[in-house]
N, C-alpha and C positions, 0 to 999 in steps of 0.2 A: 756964739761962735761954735760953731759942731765941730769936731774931731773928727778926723779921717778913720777907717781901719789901717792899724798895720796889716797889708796884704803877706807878709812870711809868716807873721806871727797866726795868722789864719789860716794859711795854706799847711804851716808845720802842725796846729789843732786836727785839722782835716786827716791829714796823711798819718798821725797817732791815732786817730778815731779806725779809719780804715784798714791800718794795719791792727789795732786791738780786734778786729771783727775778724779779720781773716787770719787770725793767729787763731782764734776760738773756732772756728771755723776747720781749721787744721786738725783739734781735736778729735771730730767729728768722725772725720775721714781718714783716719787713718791705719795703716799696717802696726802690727805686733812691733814695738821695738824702735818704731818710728819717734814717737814724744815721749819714749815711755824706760827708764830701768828695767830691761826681763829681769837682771840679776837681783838687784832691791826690788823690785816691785814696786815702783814709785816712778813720778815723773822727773823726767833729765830736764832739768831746767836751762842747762847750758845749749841744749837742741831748741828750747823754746823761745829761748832771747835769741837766737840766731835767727828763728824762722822770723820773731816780731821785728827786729833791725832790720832784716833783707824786707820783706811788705813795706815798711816804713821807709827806705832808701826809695824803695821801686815804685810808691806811691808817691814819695815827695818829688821825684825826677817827672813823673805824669804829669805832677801840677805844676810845674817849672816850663815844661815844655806846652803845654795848655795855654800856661799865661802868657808865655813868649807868642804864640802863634795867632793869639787875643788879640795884644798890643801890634804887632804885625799887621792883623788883617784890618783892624782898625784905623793904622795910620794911612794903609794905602785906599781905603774907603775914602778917604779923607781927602786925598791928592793933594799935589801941590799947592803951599803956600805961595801967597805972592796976588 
């Protein structure tokens, strides 16, 4: 008997992978002051977990609306039963 995937449980993997990328990614790119303490000279981490939860909201809402418009266009591929 095989096992299904949990589809959230993979869609929420996905959407922490891709916001971990584009949080590092963030790094990269940015202004003085941006991810960064000027005062400490250290990174603001409360700026970092904000930028990785916003990617991570706005990545999981893509795959949500992705898989809705999946199962949509497949049902109506499909046509009526009967």
């Amino acid at each position: 008997m095989k096992k299904k995937p949990n589809l959230i449980l993979l869609s929420l993997f996905w959407s922490m992978l891709l916001a971990l990328g584009m949080t590092l990614i963030g790094f990269l790119h940015q202004a003085p002051g941006d991810l960064t303490d000027t005062a400490q000279g250290g990174v603001a981490w409360s700026r970092v977990l904000f930028l990785f939860f916003g990617w991570f909201v706005f990545s999981e809402i893509v795959m949500l609306i992705g898989g809705l418009l999946y199962i949509g266009s497949s049902r109506l591929r499909r046509g009526p039963k009967g």
